[in-house]
MOPAC internal coordinates of N, CA, C and O (Angstrom, degrees):
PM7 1SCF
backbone

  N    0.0000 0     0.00 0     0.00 0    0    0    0
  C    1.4410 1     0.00 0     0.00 0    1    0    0
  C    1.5320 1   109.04 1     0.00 0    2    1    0
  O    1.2310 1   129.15 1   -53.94 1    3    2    1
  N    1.4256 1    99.97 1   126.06 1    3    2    1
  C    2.0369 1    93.58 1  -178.19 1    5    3    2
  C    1.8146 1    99.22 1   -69.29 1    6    5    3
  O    1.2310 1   132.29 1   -31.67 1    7    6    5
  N    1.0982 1    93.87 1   148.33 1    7    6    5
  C    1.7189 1   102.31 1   176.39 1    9    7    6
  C    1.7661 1   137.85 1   -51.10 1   10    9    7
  O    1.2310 1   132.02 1   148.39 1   11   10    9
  N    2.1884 1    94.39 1   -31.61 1   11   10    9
  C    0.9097 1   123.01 1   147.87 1   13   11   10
  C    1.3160 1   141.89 1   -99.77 1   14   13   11
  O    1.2310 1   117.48 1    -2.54 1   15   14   13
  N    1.2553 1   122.40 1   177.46 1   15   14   13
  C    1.8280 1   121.01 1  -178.33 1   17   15   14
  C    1.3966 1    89.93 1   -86.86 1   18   17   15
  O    1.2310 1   111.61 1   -23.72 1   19   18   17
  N    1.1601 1   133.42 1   156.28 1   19   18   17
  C    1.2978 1   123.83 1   163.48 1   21   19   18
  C    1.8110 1   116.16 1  -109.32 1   22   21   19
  O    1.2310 1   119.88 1    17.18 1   23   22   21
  N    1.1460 1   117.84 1  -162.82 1   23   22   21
  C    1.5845 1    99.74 1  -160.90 1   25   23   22
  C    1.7432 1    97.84 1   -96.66 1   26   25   23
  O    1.2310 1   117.78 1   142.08 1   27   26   25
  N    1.4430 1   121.84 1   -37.92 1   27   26   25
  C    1.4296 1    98.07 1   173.90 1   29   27   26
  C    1.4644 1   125.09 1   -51.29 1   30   29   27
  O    1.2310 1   122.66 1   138.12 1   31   30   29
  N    1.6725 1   112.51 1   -41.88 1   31   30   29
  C    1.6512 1   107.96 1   156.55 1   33   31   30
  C    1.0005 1   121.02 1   -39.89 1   34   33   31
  O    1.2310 1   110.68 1    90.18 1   35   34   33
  N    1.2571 1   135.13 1   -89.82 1   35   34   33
  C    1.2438 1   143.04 1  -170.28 1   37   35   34
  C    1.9037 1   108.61 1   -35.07 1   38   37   35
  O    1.2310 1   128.43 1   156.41 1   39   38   37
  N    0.9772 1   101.36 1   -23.59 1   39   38   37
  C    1.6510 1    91.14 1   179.72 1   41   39   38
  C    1.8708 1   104.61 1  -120.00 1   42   41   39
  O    1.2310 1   114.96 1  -168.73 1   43   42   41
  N    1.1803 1   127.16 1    11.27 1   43   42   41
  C    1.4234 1   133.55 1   120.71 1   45   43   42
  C    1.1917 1   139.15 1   -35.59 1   46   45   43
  O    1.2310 1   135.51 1   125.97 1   47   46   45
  N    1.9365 1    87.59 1   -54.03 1   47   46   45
  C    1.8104 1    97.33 1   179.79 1   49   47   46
  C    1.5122 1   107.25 1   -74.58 1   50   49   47
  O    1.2310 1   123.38 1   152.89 1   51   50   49
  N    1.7355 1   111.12 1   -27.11 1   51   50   49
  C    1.6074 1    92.31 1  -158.36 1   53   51   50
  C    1.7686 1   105.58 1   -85.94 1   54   53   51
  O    1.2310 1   119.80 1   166.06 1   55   54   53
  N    1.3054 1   117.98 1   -13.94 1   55   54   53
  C    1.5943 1   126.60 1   149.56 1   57   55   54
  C    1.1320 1   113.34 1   -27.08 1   58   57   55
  O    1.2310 1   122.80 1    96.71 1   59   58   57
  N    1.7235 1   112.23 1   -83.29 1   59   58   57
  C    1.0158 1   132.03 1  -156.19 1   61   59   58
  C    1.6805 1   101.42 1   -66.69 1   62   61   59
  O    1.2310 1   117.03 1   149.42 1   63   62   61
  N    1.5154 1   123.25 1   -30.58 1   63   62   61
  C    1.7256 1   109.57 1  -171.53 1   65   63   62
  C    1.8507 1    91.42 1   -85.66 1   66   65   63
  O    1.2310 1   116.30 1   179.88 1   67   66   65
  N    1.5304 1   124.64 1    -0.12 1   67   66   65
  C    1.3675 1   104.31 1  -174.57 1   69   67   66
  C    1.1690 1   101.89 1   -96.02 1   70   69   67
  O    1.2310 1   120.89 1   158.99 1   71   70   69
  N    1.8166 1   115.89 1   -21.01 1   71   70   69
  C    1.7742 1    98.88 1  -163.14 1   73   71   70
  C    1.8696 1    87.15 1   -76.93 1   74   73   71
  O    1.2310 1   118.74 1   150.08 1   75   74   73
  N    1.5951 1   120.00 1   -29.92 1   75   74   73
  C    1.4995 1   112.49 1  -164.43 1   77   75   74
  C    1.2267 1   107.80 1   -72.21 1   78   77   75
  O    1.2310 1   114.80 1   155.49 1   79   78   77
  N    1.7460 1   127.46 1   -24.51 1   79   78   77
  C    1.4407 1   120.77 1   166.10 1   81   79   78
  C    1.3815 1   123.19 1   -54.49 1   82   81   79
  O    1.2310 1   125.14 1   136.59 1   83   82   81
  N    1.6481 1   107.74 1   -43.41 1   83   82   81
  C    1.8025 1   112.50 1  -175.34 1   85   83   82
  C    1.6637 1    92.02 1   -57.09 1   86   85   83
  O    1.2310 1   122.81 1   122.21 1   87   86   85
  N    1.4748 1   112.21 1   -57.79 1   87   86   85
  C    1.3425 1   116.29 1  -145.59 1   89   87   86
  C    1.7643 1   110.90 1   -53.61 1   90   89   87
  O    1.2310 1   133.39 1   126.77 1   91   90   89
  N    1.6332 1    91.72 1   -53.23 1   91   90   89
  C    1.4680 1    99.80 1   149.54 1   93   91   90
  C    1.6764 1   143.61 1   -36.87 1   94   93   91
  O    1.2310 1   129.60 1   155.60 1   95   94   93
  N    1.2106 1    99.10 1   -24.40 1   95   94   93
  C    1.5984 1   108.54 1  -137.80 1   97   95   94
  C    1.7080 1   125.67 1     3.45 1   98   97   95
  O    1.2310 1   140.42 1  -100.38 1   99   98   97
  N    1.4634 1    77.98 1    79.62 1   99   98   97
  C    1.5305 1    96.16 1   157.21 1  101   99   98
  C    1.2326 1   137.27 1   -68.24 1  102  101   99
  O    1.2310 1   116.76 1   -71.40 1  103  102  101
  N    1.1158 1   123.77 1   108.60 1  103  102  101
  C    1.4692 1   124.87 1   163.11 1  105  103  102
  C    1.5761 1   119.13 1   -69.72 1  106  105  103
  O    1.2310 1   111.70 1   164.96 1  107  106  105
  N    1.1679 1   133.25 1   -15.04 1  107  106  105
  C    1.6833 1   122.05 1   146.85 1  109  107  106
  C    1.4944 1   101.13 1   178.28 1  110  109  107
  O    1.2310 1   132.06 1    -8.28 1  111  110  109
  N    1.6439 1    94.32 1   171.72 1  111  110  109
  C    1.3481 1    96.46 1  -143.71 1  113  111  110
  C    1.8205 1    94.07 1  -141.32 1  114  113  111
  O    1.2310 1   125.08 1    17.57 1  115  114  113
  N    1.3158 1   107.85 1  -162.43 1  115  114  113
  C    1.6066 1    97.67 1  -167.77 1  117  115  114
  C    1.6188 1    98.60 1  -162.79 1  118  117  115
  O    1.2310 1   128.07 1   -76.81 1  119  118  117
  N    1.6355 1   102.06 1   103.19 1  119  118  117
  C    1.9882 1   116.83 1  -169.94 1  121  119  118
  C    1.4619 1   100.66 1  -101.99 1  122  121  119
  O    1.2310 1   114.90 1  -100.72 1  123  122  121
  N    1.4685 1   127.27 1    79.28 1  123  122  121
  C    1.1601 1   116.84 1   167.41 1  125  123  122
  C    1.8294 1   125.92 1   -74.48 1  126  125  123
  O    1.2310 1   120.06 1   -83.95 1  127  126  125
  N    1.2412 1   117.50 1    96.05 1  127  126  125
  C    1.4276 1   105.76 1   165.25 1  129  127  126
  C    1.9771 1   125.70 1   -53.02 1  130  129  127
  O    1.2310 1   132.79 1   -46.17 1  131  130  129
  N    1.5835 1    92.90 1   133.83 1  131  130  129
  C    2.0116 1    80.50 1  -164.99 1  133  131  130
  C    1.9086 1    74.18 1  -173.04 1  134  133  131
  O    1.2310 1   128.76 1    -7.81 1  135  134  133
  N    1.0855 1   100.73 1   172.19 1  135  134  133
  C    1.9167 1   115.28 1  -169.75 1  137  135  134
  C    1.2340 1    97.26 1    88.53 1  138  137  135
  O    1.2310 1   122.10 1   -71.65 1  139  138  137
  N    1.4673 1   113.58 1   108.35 1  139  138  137
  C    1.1054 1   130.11 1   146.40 1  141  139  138
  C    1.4129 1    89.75 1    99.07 1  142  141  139
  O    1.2310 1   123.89 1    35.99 1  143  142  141
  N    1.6676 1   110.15 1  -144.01 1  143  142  141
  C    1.4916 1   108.11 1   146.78 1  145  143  142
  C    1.4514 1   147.03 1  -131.60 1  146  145  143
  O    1.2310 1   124.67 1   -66.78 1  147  146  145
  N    1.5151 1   108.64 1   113.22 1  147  146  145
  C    1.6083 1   105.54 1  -158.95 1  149  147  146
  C    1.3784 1   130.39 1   -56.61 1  150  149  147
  O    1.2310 1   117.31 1  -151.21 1  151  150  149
  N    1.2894 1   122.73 1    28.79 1  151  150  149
  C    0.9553 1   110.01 1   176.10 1  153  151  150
  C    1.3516 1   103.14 1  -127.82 1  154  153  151
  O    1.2310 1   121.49 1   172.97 1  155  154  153
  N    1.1366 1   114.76 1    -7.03 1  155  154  153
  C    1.8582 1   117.18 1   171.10 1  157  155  154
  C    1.8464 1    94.85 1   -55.97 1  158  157  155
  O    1.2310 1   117.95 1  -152.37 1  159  158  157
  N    0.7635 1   121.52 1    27.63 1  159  158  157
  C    2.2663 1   124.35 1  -165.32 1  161  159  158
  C    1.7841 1    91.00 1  -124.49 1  162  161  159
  O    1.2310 1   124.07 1   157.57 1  163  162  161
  N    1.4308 1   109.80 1   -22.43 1  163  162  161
  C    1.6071 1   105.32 1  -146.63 1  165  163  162
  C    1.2070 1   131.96 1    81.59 1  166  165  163
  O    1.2310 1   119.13 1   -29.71 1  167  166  165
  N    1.5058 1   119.26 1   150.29 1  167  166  165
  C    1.5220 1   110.27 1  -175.66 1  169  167  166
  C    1.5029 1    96.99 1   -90.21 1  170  169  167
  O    1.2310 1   111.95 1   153.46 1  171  170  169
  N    1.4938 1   132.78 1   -26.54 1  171  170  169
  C    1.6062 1   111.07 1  -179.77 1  173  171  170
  C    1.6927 1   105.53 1   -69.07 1  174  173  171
  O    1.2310 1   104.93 1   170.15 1  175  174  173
  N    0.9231 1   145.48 1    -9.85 1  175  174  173
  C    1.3817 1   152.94 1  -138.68 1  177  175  174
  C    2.3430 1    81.28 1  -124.04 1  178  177  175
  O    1.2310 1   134.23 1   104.91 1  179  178  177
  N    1.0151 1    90.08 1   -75.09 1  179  178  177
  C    1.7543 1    76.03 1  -176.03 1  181  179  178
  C    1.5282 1   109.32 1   -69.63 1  182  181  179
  O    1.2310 1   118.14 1  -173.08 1  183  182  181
  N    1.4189 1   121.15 1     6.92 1  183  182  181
  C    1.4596 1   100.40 1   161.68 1  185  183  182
  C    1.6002 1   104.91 1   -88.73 1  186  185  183
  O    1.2310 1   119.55 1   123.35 1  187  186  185
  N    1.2519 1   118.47 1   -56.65 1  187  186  185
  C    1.2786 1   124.73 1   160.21 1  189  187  186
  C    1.0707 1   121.90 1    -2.15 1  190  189  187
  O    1.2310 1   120.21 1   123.28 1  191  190  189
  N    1.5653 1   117.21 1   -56.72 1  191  190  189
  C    1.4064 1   123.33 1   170.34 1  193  191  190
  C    1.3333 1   137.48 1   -77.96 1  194  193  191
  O    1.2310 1   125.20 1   153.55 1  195  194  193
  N    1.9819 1   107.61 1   -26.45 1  195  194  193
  C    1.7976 1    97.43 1   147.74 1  197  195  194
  C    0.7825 1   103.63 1   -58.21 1  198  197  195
  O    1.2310 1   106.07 1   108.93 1  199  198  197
  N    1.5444 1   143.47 1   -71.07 1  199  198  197
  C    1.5850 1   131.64 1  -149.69 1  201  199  198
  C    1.4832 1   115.77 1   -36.30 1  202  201  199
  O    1.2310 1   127.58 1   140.27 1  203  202  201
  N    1.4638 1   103.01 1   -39.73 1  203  202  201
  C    1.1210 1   112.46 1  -164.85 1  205  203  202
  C    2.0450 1   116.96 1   -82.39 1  206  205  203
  O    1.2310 1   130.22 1   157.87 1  207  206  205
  N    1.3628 1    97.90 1   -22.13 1  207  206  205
  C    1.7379 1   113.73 1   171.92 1  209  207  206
  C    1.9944 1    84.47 1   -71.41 1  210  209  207
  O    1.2310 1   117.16 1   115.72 1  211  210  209
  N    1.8914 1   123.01 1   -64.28 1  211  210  209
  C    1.0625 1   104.95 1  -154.61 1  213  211  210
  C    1.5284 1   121.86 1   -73.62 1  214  213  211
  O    1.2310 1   119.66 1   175.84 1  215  214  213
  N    1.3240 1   118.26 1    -4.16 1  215  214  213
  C    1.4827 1   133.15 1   165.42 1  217  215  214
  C    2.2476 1   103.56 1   -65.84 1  218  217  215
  O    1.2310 1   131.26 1   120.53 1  219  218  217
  N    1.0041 1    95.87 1   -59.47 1  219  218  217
  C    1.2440 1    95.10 1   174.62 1  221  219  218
  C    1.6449 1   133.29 1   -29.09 1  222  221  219
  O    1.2310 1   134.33 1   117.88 1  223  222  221
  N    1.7086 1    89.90 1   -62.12 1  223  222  221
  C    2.0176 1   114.83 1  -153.27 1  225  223  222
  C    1.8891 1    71.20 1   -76.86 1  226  225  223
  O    1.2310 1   113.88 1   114.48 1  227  226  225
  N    1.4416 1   129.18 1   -65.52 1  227  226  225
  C    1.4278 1   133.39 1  -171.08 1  229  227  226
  C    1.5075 1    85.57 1    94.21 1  230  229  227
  O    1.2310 1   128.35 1    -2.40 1  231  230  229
  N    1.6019 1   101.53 1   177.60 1  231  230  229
  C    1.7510 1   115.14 1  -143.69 1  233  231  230
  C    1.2621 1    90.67 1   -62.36 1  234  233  231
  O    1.2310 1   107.49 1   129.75 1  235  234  233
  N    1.3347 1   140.93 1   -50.25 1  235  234  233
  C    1.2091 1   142.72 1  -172.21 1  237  235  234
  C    1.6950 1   126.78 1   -20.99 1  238  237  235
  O    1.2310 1   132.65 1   143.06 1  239  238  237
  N    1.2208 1    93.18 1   -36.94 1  239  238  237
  C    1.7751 1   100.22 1  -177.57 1  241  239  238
  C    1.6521 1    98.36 1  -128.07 1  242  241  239
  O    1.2310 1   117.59 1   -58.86 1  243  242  241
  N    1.3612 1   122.19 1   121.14 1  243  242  241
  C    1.5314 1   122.59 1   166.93 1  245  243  242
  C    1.5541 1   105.43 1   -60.81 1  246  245  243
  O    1.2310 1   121.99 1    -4.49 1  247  246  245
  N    1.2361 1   113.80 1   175.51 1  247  246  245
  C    1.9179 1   119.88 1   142.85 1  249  247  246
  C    0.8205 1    93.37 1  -167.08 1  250  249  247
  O    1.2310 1   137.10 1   -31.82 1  251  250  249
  N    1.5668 1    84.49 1   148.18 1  251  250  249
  C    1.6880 1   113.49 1   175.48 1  253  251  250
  C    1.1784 1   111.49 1  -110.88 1  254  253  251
  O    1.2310 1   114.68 1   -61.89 1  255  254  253
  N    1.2341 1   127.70 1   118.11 1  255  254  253
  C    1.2468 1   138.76 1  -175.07 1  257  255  254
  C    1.5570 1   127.36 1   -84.86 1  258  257  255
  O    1.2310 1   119.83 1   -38.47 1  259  258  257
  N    1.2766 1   117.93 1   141.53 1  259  258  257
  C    1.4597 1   100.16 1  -179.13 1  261  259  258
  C    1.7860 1   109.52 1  -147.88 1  262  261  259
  O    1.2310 1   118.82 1     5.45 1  263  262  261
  N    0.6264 1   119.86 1  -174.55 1  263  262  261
  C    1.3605 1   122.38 1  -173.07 1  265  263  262
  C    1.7793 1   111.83 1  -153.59 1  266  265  263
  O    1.2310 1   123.71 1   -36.80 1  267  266  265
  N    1.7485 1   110.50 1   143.20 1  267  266  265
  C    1.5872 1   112.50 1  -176.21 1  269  267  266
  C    1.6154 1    86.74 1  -113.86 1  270  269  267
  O    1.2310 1   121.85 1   -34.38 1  271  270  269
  N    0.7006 1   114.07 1   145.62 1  271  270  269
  C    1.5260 1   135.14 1   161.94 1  273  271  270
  C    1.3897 1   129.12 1  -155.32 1  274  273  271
  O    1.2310 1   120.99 1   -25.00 1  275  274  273
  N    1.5731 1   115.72 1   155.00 1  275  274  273
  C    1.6422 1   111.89 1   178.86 1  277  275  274
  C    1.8004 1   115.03 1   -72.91 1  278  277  275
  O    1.2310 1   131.58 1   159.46 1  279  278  277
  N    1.1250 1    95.24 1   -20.54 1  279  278  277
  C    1.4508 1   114.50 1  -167.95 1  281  279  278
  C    1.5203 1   143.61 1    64.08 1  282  281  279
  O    1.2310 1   133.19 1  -135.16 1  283  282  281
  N    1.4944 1    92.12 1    44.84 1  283  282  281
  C    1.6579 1   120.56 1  -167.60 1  285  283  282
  C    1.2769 1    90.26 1   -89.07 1  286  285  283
  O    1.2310 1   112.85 1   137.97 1  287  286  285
  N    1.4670 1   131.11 1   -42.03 1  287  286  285
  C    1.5024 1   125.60 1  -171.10 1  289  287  286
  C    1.2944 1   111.62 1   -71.02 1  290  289  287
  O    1.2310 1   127.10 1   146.06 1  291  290  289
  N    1.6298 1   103.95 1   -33.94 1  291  290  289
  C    1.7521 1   121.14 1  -147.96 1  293  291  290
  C    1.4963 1    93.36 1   -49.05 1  294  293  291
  O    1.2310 1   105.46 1   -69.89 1  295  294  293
  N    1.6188 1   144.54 1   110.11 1  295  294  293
  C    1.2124 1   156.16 1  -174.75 1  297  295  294
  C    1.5725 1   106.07 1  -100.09 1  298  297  295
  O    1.2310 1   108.27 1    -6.87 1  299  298  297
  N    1.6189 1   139.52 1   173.13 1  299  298  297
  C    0.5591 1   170.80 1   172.21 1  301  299  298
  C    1.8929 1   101.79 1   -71.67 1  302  301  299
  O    1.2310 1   132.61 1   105.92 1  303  302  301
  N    0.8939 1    93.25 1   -74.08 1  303  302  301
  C    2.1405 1   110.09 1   170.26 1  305  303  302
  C    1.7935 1   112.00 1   -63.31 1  306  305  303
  O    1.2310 1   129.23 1   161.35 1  307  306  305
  N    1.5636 1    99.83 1   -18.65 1  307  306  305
  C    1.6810 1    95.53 1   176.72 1  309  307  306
  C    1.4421 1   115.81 1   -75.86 1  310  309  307
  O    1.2310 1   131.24 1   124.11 1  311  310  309
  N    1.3440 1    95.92 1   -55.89 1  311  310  309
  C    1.5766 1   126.35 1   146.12 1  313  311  310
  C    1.7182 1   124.93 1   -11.62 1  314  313  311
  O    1.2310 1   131.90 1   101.50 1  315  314  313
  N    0.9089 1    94.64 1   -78.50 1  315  314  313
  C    1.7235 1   108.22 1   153.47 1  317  315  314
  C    1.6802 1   128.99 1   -50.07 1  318  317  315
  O    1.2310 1   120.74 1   140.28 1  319  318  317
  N    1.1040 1   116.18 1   -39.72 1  319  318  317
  C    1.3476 1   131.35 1   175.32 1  321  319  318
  C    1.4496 1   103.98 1   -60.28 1  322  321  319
  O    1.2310 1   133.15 1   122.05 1  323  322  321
  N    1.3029 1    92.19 1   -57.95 1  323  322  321
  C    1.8303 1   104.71 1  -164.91 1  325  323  322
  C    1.7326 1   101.42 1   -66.66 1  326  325  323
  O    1.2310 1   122.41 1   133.81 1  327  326  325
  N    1.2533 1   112.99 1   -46.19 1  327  326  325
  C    1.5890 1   120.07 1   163.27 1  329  327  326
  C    1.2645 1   127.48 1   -19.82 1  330  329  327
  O    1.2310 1   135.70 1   129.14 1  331  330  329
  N    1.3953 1    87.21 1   -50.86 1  331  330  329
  C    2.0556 1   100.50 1  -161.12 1  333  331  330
  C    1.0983 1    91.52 1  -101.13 1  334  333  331
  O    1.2310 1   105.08 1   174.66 1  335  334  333
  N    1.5744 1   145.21 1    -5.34 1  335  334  333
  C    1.6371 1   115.68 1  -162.65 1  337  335  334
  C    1.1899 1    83.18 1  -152.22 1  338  337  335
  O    1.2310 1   105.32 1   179.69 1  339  338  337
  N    1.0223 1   144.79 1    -0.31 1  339  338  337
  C    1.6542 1   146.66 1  -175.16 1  341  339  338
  C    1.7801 1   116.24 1   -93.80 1  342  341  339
  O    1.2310 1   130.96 1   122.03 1  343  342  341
  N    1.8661 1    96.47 1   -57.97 1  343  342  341
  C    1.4225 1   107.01 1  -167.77 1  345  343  342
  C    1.1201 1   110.33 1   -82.31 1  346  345  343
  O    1.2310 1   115.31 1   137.73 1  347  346  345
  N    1.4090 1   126.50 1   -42.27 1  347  346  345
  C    1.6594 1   123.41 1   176.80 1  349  347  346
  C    1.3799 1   104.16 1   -42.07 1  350  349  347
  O    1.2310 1   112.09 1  -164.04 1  351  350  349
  N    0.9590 1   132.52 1    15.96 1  351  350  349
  C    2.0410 1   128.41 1   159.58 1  353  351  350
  C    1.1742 1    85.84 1   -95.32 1  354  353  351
  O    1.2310 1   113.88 1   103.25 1  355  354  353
  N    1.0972 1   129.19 1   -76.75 1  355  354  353
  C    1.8771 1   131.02 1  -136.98 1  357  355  354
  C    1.7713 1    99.20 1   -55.30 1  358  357  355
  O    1.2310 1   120.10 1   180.00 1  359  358  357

């Protein structure tokens, strides 16, 4: 197993959760990053990738994103990252 998701995955999944949101019609939904540990990816790299789930679903379906971690990475600057480009959804 590569350690990371790589980017054709990651933009597989956000396809695949938009055609199942329409199909659904979901009004919002819930992308927890967790396996292993997500932040060995970086936090600009997993913001990147909501953006990239909320570019997908389009206004139609919110998500709220969340993340499991041990919190050995959890930094001061990760923290911040996730702040500025994370919370302006919630």
């Amino acid at each position: 197993m590569p350690p990371l998701l790589s980017a054709a995955d990651r933009t597989a999944f956000a396809d695949r959760l938009a055609r199942y949101a329409k199909h659904e019609n979901l009004k919002r939904c819930v992308v927890i990053f967790h396996g292993g540990e997500p932040l060995l990816a970086g936090a600009e790299s997993l913001v990147a990738f909501a953006n990239e789930l909320r570019a997908a679903v389009g206004s139609g379906t919110e998500i709220d994103i969340g993340l499991q971690t041990n919190g050995l990475l959890l930094t001061k600057q990760v923290l911040k990252v996730f702040e500025e480009e994370i919370l302006p959804f919630l």
